[in-house]
KELOKE-646899 format. One record per residue (C-alpha): residue number from 1; residue in one letter; x, y, z. Coordinates in steps of 0.1 Angstrom, whole numbers, plus 5000, padded with zeros to 4 digits. Example, Ala and Ser with C-alpha at 12.3 -4.5 7.8 and 13.67 -1.06 7.14 Angstrom:
+-----+------+------+------+------+
| seq | type |   xx |   yy |   zz |
+-----+------+------+------+------+
|   1 |    A | 5123 | 4955 | 5078 |
|   2 |    S | 5137 | 4989 | 5071 |
+-----+------+------+------+------+
***
This chain:
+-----+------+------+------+------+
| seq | type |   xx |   yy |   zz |
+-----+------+------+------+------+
|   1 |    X | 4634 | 0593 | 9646 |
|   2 |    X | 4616 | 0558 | 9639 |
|   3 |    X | 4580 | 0557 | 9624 |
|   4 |    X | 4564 | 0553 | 9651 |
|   5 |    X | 4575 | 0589 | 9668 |
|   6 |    X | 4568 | 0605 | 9633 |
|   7 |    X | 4541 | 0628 | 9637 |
|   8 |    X | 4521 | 0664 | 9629 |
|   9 |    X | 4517 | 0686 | 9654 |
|  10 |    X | 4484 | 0684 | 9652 |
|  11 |    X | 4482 | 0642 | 9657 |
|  12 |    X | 4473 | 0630 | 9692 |
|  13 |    X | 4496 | 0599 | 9677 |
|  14 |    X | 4516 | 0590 | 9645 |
|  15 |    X | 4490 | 0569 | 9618 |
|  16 |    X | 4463 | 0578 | 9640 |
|  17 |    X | 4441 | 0577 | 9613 |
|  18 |    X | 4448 | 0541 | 9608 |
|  19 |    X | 4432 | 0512 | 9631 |
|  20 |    X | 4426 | 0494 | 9648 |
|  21 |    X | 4460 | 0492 | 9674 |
|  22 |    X | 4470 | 0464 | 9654 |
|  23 |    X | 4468 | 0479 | 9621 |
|  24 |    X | 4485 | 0506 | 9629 |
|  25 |    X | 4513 | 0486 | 9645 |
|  26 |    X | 4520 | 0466 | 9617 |
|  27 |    X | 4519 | 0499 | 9594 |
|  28 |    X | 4544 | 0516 | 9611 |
|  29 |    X | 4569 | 0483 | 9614 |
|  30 |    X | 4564 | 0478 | 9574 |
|  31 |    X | 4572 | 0522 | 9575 |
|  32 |    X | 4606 | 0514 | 9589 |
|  33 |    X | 4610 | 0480 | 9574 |
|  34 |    X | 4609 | 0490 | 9540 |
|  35 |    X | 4629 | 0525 | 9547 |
|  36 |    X | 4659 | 0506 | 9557 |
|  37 |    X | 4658 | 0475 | 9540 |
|  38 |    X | 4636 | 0482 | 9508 |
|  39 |    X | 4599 | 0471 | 9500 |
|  40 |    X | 4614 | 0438 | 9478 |
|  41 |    X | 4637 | 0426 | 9505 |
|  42 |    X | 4613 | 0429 | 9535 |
|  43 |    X | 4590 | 0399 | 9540 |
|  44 |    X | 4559 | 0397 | 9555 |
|  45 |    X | 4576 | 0378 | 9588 |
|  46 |    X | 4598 | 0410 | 9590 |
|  47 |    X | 4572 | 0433 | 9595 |
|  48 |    X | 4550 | 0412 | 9619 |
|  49 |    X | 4581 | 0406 | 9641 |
|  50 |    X | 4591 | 0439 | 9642 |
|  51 |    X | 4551 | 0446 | 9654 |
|  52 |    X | 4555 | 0418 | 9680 |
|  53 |    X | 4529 | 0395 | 9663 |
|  54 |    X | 4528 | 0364 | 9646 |
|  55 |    X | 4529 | 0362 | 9604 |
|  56 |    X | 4496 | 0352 | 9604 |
|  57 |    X | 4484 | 0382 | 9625 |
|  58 |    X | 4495 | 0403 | 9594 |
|  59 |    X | 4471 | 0390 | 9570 |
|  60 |    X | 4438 | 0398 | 9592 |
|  61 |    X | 4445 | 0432 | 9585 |
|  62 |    X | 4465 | 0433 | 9554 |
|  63 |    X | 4459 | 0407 | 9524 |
|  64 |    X | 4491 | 0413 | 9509 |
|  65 |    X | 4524 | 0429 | 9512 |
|  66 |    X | 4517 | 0458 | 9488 |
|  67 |    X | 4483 | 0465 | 9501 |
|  68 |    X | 4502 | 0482 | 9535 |
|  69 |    X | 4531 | 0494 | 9507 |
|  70 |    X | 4498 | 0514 | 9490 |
|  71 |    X | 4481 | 0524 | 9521 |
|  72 |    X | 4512 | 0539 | 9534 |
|  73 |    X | 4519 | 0554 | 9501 |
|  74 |    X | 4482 | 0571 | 9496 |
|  75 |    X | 4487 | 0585 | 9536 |
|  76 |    X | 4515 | 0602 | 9525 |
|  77 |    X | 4504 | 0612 | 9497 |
|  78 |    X | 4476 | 0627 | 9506 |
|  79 |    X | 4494 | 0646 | 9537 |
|  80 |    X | 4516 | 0658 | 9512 |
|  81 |    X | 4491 | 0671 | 9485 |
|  82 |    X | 4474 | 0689 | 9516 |
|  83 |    X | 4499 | 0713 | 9529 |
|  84 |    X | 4508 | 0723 | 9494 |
|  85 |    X | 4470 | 0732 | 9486 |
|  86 |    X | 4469 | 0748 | 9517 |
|  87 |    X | 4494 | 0773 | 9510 |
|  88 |    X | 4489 | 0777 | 9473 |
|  89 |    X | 4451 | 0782 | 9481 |
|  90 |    X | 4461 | 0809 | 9510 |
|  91 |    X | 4467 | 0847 | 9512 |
|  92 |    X | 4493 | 0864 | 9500 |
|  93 |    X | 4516 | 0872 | 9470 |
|  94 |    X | 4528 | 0842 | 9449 |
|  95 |    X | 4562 | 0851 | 9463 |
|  96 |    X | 4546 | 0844 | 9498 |
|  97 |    X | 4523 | 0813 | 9487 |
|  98 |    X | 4557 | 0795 | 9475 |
|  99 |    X | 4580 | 0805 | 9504 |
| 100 |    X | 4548 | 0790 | 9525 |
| 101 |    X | 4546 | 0758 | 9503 |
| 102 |    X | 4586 | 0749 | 9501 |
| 103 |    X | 4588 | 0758 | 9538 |
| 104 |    X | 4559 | 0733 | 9549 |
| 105 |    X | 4567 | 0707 | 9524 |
| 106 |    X | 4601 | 0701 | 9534 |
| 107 |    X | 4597 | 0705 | 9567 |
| 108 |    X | 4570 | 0674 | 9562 |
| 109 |    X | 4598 | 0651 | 9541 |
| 110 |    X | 4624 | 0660 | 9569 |
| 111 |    X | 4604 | 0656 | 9597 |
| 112 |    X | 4588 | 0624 | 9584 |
| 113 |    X | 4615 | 0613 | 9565 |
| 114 |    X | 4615 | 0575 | 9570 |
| 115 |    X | 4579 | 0580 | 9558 |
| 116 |    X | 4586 | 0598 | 9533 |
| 117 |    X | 4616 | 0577 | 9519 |
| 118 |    X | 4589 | 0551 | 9514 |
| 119 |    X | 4563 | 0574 | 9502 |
| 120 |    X | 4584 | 0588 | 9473 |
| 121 |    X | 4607 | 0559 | 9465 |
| 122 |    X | 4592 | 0527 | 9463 |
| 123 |    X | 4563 | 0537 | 9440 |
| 124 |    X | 4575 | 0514 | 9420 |
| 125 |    X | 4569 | 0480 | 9440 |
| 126 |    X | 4526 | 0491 | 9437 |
| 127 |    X | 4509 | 0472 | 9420 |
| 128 |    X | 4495 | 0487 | 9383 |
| 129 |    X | 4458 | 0502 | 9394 |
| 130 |    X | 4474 | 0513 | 9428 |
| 131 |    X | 4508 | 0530 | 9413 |
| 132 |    X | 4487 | 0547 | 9390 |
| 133 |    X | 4461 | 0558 | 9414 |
| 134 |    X | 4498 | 0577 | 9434 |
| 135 |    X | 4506 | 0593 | 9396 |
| 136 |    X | 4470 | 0609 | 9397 |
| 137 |    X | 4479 | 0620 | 9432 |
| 138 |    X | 4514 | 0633 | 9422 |
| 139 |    X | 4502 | 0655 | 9393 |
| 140 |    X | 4476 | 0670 | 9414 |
| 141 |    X | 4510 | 0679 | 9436 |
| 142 |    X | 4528 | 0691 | 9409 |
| 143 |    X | 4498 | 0712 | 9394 |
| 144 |    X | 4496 | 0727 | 9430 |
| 145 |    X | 4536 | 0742 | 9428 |
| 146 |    X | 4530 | 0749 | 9389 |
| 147 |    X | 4495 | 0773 | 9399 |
| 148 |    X | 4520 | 0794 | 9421 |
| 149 |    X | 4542 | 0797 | 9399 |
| 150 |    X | 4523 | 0804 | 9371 |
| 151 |    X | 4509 | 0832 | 9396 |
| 152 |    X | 4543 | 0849 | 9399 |
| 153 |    X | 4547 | 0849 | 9362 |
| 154 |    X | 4516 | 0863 | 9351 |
| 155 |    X | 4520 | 0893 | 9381 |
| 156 |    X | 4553 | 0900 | 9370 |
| 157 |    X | 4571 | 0887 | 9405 |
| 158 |    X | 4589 | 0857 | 9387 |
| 159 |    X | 4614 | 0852 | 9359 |
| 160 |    X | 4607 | 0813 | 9347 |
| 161 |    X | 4607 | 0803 | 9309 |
| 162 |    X | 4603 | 0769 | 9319 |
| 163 |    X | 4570 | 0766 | 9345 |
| 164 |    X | 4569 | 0726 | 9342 |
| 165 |    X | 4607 | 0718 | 9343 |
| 166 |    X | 4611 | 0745 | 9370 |
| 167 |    X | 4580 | 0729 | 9388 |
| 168 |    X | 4602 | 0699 | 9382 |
| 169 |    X | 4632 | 0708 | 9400 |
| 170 |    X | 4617 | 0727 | 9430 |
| 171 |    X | 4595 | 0693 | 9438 |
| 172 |    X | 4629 | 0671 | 9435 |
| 173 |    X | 4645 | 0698 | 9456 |
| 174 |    X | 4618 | 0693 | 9482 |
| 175 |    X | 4616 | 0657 | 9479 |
| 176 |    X | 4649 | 0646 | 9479 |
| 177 |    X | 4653 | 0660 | 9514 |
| 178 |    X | 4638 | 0626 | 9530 |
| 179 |    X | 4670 | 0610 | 9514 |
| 180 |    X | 4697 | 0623 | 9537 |
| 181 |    X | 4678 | 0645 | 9565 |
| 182 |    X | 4690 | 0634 | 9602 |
| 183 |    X | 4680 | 0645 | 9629 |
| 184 |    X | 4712 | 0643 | 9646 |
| 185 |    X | 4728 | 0668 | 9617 |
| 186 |    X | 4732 | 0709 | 9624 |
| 187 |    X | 4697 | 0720 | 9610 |
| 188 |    X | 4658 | 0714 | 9621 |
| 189 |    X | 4635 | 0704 | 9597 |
| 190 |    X | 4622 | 0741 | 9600 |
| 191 |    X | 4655 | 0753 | 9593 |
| 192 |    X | 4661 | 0735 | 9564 |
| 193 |    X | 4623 | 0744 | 9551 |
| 194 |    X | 4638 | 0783 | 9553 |
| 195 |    X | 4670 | 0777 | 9532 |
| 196 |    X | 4650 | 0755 | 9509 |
| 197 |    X | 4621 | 0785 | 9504 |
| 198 |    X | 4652 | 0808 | 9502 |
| 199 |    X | 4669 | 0786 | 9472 |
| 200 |    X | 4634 | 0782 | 9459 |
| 201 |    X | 4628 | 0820 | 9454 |
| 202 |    X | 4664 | 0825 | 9438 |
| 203 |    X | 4653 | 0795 | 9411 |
| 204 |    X | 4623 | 0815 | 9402 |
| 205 |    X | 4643 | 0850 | 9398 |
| 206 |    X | 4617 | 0864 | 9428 |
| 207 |    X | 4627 | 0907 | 9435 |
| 208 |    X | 4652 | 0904 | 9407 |
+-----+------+------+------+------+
***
């Protein structure tokens, strides 16, 4: 699945909040540029060829390289952030809230997982103020997976001496699904969110 087929249910297209047409069509030819190829060894004549456009169609909407590298990153981001808020901030028992938030956030990183290849490994290539504006954003993630767990603790429904190294590993667990997800392997990105929840709930000693 390319970039450009990536998309939420509830998108009428993929990066629809980005335009105009153009913009958007460059974005989603630097997505898959820099998932296959890497953010340092993709050039700006890469990504307007892939788009059909000339170089110098690239800079009307983007002024540099690593300005589409940090919108693309802060889209993500942000999608991210929101379906883990929306499950730690719904109904049920922390046991529920977490099965909710590992099943919805890797079904994200497999579903969009050239996306989210980019999204979670080039933070690096940003620029200072933008890689630290993506920190901010990824502590506000991880404070969203520590709150439910923290939850489970205090009510008694979860065994976890560590909160912030077992936040830790349950985010790397979820994230590190964009890395080898294909959609041509044996499981759907929904399918993978259930065994994931399931693994999650072991790692937190949840109805021991």
């Amino acid at each position: 699945m390319s970039a450009a087929e990536e998309t939420d249910g509830g998108e009428e297209q993929p990066w629809g909040e980005v335009g105009p047409d153009a913009a958007r069509r460059l974005l989603i030819a630097a997505v898959e540029a820099f998932a296959e190829r890497g953010y340092h060894a993709t050039t700006t004549r890469d990504i307007a060829g892939r788009a059909g456009m000339s170089p110098a169609a690239l800079y009307i909407h983007y002024k540099t390289k690593e300005e589409l590298l940090h919108r693309i990153s802060r889209i993500g981001h942000d999608k991210a952030l929101a379906i883990l808020r929306a499950a730690a901030d719904g109904e049920g028992t922390a046991a529920e809230r977490l099965t909710a938030a590992v099943r919805s956030f890797v079904g994200w990183h497999a579903a969009h997982h050239t996306t989210a290849r980019v999204v979670q490994y080039e933070l690096d290539a940003l620029g200072a103020e933008h890689r630290t504006e993506i920190i901010a954003l990824r502590r506000e993630t991880d404070a969203a997976v520590r709150g439910i767990i923290d939850d489970g603790v205090r009510a008694g429904e979860f065994d976890v001496p560590d909160v912030p190294g077992t936040t830790l590993a349950v985010l790397s667990l979820c994230i590190d699904v964009a890395r080898w997800f294909n959609v041509a392997g044996p499981r759907t990105p929904d399918e993978v969110g259930a065994l994931y929840a399931d693994l999650v709930l072991r790692m937190v000693g949840a109805g021991e």
